[in-house]
Structures are given as C-alpha cells and as structure tokens.
N, CA, C and O atoms as a DFTB+ gen file, in Angstrom:
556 C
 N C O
     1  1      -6.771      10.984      -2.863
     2  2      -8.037      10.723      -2.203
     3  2      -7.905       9.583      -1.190
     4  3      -8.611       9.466      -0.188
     5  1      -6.822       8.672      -1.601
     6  2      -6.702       7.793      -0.540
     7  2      -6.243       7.704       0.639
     8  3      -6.615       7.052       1.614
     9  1      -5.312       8.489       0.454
    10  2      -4.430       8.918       1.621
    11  2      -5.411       9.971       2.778
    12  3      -5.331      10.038       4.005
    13  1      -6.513      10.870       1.612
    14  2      -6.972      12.148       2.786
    15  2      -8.212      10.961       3.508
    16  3      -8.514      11.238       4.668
    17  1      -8.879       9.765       2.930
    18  2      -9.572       8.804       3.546
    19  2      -8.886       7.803       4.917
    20  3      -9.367       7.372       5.965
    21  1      -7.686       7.730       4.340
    22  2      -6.792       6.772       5.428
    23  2      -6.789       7.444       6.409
    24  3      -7.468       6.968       7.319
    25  1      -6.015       8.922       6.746
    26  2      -5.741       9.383       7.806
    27  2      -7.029      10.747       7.846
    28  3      -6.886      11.609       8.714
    29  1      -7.866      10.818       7.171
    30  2      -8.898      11.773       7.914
    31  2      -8.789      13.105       7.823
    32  3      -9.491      13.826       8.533
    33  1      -7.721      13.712       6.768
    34  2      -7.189      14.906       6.696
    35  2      -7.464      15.268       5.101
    36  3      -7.992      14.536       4.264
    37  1      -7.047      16.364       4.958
    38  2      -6.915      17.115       3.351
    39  2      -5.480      17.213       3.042
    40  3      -4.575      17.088       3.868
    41  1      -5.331      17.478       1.622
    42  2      -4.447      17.247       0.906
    43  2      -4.274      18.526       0.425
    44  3      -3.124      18.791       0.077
    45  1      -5.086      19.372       0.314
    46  2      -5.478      20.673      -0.450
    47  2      -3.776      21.613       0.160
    48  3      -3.232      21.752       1.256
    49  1      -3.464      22.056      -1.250
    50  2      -2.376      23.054      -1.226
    51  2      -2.371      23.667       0.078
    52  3      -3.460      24.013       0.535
    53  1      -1.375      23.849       0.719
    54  2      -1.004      24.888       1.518
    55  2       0.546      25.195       1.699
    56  3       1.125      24.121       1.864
    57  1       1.151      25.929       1.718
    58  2       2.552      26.467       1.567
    59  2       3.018      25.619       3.628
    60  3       4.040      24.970       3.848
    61  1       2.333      25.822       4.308
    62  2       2.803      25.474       5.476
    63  2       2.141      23.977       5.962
    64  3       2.310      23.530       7.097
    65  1       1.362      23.287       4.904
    66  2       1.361      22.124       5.403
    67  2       1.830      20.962       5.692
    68  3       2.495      20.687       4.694
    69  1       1.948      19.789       6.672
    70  2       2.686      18.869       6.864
    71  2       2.645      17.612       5.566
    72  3       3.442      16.724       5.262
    73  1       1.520      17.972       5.093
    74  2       0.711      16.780       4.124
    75  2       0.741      17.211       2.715
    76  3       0.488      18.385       2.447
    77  1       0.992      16.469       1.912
    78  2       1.145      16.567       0.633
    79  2       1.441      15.288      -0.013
    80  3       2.136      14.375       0.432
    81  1       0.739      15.361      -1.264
    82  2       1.263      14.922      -2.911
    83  2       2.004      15.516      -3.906
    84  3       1.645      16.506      -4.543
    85  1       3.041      14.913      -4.044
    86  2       3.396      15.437      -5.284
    87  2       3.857      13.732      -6.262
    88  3       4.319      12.655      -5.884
    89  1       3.533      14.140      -7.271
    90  2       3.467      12.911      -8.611
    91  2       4.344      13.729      -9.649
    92  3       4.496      14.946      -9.749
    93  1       4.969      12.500     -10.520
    94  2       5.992      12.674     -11.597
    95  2       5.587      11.043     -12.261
    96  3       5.251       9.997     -11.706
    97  1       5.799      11.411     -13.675
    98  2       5.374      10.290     -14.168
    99  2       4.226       9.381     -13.862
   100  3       3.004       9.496     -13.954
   101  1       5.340       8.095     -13.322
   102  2       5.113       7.104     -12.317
   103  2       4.968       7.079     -10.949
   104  3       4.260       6.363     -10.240
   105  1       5.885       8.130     -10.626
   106  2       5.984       7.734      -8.865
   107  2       5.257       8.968      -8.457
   108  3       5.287      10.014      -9.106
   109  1       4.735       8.825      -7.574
   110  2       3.968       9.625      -6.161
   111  2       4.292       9.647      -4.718
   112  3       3.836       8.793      -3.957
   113  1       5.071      10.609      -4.322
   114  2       5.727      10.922      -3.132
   115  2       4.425      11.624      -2.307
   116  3       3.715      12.565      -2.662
   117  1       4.390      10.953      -1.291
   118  2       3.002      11.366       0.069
   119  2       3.953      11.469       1.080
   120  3       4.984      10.830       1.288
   121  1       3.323      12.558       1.777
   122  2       4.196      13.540       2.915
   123  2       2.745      13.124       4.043
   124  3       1.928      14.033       3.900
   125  1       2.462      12.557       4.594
   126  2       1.820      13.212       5.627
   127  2       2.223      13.027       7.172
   128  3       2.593      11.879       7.417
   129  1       2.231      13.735       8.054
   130  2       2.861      14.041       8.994
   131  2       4.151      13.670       8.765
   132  3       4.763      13.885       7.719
   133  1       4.751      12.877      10.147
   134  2       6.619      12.382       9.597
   135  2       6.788      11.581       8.954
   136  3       7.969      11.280       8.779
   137  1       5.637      10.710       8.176
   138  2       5.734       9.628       7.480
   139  2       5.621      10.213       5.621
   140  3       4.831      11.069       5.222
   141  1       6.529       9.545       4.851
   142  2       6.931       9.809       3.539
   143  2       6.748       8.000       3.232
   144  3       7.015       6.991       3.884
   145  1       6.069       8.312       1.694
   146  2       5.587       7.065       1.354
   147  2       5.983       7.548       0.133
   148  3       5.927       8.764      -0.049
   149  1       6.592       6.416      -1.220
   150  2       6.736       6.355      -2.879
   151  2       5.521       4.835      -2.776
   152  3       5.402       3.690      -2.339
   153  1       4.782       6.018      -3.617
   154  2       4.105       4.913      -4.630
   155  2       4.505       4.686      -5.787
   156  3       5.052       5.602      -6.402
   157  1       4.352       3.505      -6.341
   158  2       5.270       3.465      -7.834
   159  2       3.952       2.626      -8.241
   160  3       3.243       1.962      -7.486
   161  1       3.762       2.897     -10.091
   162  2       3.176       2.221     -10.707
   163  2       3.646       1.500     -11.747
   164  3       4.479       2.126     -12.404
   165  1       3.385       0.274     -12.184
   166  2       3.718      -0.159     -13.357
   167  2       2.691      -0.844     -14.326
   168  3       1.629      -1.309     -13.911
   169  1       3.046      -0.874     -15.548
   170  2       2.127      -1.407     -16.024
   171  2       2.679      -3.427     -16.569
   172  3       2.083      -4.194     -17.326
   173  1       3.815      -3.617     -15.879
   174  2       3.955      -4.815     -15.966
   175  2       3.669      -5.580     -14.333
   176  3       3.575      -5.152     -13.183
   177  1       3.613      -6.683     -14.875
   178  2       4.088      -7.524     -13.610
   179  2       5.048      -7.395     -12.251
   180  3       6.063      -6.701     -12.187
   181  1       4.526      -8.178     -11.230
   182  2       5.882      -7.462      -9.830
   183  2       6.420      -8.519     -10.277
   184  3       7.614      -8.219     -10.295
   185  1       6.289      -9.982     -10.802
   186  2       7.318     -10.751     -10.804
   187  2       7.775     -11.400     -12.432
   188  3       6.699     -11.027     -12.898
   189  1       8.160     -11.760     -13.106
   190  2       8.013     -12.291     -14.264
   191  2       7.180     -13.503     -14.370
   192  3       6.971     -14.325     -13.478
   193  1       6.790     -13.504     -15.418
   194  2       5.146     -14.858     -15.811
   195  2       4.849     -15.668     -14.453
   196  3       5.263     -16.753     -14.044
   197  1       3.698     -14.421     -13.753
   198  2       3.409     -14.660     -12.729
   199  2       3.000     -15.855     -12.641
   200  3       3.516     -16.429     -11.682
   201  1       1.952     -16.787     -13.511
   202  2       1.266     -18.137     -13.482
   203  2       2.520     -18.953     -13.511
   204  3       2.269     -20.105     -13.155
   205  1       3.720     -18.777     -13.793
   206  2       4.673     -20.156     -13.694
   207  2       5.200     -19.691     -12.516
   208  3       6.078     -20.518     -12.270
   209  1       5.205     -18.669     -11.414
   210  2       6.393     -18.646     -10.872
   211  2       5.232     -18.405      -9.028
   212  3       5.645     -17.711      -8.099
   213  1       4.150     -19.012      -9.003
   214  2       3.433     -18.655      -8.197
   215  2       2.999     -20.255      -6.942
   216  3       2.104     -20.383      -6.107
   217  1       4.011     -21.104      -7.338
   218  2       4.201     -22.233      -6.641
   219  2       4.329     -22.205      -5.353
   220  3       3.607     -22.981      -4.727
   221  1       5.318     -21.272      -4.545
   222  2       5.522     -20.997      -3.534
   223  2       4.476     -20.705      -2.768
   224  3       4.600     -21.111      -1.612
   225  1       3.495     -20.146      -3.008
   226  2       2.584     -19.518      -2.508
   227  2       1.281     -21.194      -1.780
   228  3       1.092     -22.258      -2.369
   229  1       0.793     -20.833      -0.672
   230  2       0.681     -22.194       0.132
   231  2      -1.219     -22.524      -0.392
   232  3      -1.770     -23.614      -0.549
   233  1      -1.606     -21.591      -0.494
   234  2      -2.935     -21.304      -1.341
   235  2      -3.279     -20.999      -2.177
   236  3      -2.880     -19.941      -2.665
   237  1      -4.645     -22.145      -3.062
   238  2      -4.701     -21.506      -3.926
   239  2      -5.106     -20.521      -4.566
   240  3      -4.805     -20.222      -5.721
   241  1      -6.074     -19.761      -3.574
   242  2      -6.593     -18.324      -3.665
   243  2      -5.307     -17.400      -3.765
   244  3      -5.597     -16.291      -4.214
   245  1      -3.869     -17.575      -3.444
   246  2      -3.407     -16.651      -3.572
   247  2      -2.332     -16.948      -5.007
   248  3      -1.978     -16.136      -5.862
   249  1      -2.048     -18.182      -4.898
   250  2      -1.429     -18.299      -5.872
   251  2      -2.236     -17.709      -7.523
   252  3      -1.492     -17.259      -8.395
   253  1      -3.789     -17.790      -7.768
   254  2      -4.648     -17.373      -8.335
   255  2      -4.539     -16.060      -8.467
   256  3      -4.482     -15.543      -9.583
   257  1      -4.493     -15.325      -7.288
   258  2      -4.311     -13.723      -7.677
   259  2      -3.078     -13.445      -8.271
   260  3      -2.939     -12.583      -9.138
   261  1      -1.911     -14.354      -7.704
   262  2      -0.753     -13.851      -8.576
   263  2      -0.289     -14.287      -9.925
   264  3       0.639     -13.774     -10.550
   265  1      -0.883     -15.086     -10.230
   266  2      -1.399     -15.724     -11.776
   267  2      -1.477     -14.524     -12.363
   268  3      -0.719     -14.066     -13.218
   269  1      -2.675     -13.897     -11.742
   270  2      -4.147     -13.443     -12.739
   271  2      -3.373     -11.614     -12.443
   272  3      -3.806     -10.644     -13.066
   273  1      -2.893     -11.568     -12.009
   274  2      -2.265      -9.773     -11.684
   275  2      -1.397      -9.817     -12.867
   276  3      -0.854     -10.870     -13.198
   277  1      -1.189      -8.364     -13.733
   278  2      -0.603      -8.040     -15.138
   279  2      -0.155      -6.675     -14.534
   280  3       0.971      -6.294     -14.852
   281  1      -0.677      -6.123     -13.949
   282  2       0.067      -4.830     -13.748
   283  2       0.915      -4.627     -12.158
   284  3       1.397      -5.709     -11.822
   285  1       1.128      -3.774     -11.380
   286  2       1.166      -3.537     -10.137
   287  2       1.232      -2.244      -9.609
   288  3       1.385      -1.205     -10.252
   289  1       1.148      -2.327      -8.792
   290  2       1.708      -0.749      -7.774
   291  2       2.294      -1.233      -6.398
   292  3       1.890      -2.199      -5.751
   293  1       3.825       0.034      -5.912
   294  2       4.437      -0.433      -4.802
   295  2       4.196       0.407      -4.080
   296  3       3.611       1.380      -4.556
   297  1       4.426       0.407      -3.093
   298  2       4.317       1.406      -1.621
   299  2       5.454       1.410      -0.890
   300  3       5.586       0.391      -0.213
   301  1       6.570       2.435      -0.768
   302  2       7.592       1.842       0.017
   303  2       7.460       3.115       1.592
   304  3       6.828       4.171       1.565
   305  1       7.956       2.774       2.345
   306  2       7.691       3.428       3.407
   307  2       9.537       4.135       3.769
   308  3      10.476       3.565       4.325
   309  1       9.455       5.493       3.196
   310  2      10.940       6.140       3.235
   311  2      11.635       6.636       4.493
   312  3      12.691       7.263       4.417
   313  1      11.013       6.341       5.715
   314  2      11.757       6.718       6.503
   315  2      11.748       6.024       7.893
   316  3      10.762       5.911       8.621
   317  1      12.730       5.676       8.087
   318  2      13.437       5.013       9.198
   319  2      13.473       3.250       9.102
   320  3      13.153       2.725       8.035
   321  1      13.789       2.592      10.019
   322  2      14.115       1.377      10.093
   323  2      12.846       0.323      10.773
   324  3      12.778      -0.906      10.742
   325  1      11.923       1.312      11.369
   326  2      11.071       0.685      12.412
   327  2      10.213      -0.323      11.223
   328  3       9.386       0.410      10.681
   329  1      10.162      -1.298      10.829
   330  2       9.423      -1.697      10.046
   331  2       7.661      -2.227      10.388
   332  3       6.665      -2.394       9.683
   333  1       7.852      -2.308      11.295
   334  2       6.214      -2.595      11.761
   335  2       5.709      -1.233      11.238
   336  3       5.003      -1.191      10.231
   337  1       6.108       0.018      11.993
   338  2       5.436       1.008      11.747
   339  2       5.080       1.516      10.459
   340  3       4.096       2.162      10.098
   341  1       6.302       1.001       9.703
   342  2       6.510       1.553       7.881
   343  2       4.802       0.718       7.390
   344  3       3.791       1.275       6.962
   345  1       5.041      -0.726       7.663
   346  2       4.225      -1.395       6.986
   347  2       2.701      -1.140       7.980
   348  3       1.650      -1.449       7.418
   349  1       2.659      -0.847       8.743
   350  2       1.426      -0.016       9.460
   351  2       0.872       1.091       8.363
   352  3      -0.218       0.938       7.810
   353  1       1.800       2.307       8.085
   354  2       1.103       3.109       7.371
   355  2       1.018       2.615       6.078
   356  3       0.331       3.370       5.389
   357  1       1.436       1.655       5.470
   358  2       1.923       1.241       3.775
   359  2      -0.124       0.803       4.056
   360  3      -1.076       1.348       3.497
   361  1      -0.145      -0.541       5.293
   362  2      -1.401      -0.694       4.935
   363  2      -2.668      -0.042       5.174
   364  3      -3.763      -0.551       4.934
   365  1      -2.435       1.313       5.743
   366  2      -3.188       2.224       6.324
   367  2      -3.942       3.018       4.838
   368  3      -5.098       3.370       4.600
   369  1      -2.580       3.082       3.992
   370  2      -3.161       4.142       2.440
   371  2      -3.472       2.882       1.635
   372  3      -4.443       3.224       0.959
   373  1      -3.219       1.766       1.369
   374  2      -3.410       0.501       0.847
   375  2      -4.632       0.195       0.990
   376  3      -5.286       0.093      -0.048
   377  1      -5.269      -0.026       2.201
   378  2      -6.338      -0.612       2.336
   379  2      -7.457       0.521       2.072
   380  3      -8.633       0.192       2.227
   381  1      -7.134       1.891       1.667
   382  2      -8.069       3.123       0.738
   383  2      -8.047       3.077      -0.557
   384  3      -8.984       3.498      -1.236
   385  1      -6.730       2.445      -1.162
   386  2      -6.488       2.223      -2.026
   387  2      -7.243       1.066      -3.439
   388  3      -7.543       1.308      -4.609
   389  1      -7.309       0.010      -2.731
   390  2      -7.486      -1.579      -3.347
   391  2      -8.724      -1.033      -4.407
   392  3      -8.765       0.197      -4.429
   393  1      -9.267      -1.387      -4.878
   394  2     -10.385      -1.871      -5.796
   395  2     -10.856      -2.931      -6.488
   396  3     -10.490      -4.013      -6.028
   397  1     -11.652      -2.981      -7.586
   398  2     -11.838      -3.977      -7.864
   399  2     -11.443      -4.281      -9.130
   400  3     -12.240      -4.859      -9.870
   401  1     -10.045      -3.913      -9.615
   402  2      -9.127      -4.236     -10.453
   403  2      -8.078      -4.493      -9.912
   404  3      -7.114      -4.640     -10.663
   405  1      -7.858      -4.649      -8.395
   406  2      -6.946      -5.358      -7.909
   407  2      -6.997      -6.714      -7.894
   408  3      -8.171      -7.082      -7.914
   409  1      -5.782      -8.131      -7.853
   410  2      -6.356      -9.290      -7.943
   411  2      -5.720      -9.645      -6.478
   412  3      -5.822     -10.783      -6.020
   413  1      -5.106      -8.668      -5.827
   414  2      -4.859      -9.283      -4.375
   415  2      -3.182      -8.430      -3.843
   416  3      -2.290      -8.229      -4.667
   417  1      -3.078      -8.099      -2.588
   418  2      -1.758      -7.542      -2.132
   419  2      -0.668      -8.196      -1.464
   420  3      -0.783      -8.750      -0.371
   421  1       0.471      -8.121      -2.183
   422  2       1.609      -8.890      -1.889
   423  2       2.665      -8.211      -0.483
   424  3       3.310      -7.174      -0.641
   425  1       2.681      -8.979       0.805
   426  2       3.264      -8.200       1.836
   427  2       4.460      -8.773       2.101
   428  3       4.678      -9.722       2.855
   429  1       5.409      -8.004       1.290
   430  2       6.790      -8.453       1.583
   431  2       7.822      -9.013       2.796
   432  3       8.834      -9.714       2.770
   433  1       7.065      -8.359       3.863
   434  2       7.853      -8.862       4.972
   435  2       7.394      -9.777       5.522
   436  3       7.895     -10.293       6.521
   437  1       6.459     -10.109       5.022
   438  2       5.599     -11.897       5.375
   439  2       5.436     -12.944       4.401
   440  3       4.990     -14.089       4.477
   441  1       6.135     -11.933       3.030
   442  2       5.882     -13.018       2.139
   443  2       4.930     -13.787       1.968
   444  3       5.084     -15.008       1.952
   445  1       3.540     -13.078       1.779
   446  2       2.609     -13.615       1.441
   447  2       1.392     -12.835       0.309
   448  3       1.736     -11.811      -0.283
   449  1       0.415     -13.243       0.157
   450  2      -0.266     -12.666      -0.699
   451  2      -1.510     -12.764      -0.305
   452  3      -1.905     -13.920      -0.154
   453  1      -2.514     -11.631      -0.016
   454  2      -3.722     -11.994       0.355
   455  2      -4.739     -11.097      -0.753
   456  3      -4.913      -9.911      -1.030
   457  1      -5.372     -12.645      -1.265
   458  2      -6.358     -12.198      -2.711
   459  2      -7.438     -10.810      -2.057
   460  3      -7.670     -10.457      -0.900
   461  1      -7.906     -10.296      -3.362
   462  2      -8.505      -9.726      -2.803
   463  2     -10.365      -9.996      -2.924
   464  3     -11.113      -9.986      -3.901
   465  1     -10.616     -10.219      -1.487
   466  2     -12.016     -10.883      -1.441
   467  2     -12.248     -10.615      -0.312
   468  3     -11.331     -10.045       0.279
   469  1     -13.636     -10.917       0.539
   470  2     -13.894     -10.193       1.645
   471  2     -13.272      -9.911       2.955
   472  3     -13.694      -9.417       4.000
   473  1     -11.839     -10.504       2.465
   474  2     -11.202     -10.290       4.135
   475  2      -9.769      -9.280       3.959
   476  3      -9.054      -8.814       4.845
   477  1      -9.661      -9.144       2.415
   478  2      -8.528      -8.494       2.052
   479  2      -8.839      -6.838       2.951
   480  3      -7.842      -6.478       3.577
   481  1      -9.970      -5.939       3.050
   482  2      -9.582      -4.951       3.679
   483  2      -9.968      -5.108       4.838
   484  3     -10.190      -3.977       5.272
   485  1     -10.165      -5.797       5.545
   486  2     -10.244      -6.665       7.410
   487  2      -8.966      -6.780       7.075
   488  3      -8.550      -5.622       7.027
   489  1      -8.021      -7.581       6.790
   490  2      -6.567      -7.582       6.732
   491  2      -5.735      -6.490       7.058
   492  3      -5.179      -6.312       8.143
   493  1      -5.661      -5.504       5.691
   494  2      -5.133      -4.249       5.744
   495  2      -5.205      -3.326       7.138
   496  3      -4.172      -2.771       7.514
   497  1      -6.433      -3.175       7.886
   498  2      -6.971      -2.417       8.718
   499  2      -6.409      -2.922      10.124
   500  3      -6.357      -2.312      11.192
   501  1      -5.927      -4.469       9.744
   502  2      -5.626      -5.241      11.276
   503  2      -4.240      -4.279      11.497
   504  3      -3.864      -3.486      12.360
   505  1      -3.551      -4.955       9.866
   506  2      -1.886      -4.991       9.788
   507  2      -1.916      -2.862       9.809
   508  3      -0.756      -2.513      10.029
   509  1      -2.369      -2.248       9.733
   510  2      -3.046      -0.989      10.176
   511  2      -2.432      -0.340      11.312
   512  3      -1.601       0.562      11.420
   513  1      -3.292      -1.288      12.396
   514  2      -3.946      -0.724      13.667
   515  2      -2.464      -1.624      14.318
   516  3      -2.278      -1.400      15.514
   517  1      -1.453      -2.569      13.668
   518  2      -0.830      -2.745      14.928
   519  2       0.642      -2.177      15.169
   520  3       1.637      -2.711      15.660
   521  1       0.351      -0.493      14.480
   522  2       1.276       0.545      15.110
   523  2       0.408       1.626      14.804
   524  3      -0.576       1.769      14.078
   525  1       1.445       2.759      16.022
   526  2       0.298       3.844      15.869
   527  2       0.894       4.711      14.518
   528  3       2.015       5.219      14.481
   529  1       0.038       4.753      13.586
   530  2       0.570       5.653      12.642
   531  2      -0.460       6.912      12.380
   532  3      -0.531       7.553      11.332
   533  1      -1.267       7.127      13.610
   534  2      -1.774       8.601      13.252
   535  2      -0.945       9.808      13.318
   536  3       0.101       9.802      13.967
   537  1      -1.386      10.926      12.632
   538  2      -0.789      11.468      12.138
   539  2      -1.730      13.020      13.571
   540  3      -2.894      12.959      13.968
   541  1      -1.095      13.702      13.805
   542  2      -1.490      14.738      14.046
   543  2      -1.730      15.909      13.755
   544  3      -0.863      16.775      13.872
   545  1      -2.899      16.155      13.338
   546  2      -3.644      17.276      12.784
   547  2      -3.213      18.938      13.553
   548  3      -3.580      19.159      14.707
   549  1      -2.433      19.980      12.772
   550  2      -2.355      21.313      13.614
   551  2      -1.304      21.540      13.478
   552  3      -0.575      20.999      12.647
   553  1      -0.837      22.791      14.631
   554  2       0.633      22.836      14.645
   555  2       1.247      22.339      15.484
   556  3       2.477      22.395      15.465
C-alpha cells in the first residue's frame, strides 16, 4: 500500500507488469519501474542497546528516538551506484511508510537520525524530490 501511495500506481497482479511485491518471511522485494528495493524487518534493534550507544548523535530529539526504537525496518535500494537516486526512492516509499510506532528514521549516508515529529515527513518528501525517481506508467 505504500509503495502504490508513493508512486501513484497499483500493485495488483499482472503477468506483464513492471511493478510488483513479492514477500518471504522477512524480506519484501518491490519492483517498480527500474527501481528494485529489499525491505527487511526485524524485530530487534538496528544497533545494540540503543540508549548506551546513541552519544554520537548531536540532538537530543534524535538521540531519544534511538534510545526509545526496539525494533526496525531497512530499505536498501538494489540497483546501481547512483546513490542520490537510490536514497531518493528509499525516501519516496519511506515517507508512505512511517507511522506512529515509528520513533524516528536513520539515513545512512548522512548519518543522521530524524525523530519522528512534524517535520519527519517534510524531510522524507524533500530527500524525495531531489532525484527524479518517477516511475513511468504504460508500455
């Protein structure tokens, strides 16, 4: 559901479509257009005893979310090297994603953490929009 909200499309079976889910277990492989995304879930921590190891972090709103987070989910972006673009679409299904059992999203290539509170999906939507990752609808 998040993914057909992000990019504006359906997900619904079709033998010739560009777009798809498929899930196993844990992980969830998303096809849509040329972009391939693994979501992974866990039910532990991304880092070990997040409250001792959350020093680094320059705020305390974020250091707080990474305290207070027990579970996680990853997003990796499977194809190619362009990394702006990867992390364009990561925050494109991310920011459909979040709720309010999230305690905030960790962006690896900035190494940072932004809690989640009223600017967390203004964030997502910026880091979004600054590649083009629409997808084209048809043949």
């Amino acid at each position: 559901m998040a993914a057909e909200k992000a990019w504006g499309i359906s997900f619904a079976e079709r033998d010739e479509s560009k777009h798809f889910v498929v899930q196993s277990g844990r992980i969830t492989l998303i096809k849509v257009g040329p972009h391939v995304l693994n979501v992974f879930n866990s039910d532990r921590p991304y880092i070990e005893v997040p409250g001792d190891n959350a020093g680094w972090l320059p705020e305390m709103s974020q250091r707080q979310a990474l305290a207070e987070h027990n579970a996680c989910t990853g997003v990796d972006y499977m194809n190619g090297t362009d990394v702006g673009l990867g992390h364009s679409v990561i925050a494109k299904l991310v920011a459909e994603m979040v709720d309010a059992n999230c305690t905030g999203v960790y962006i690896l290539r900035e190494k940072r953490v932004i809690p989640n509170d009223e600017s967390l999906y203004r964030e997502l939507q910026k880091l979004a929009s600054s590649s083009d990752s629409r997808v084209v609808v048809g043949n």
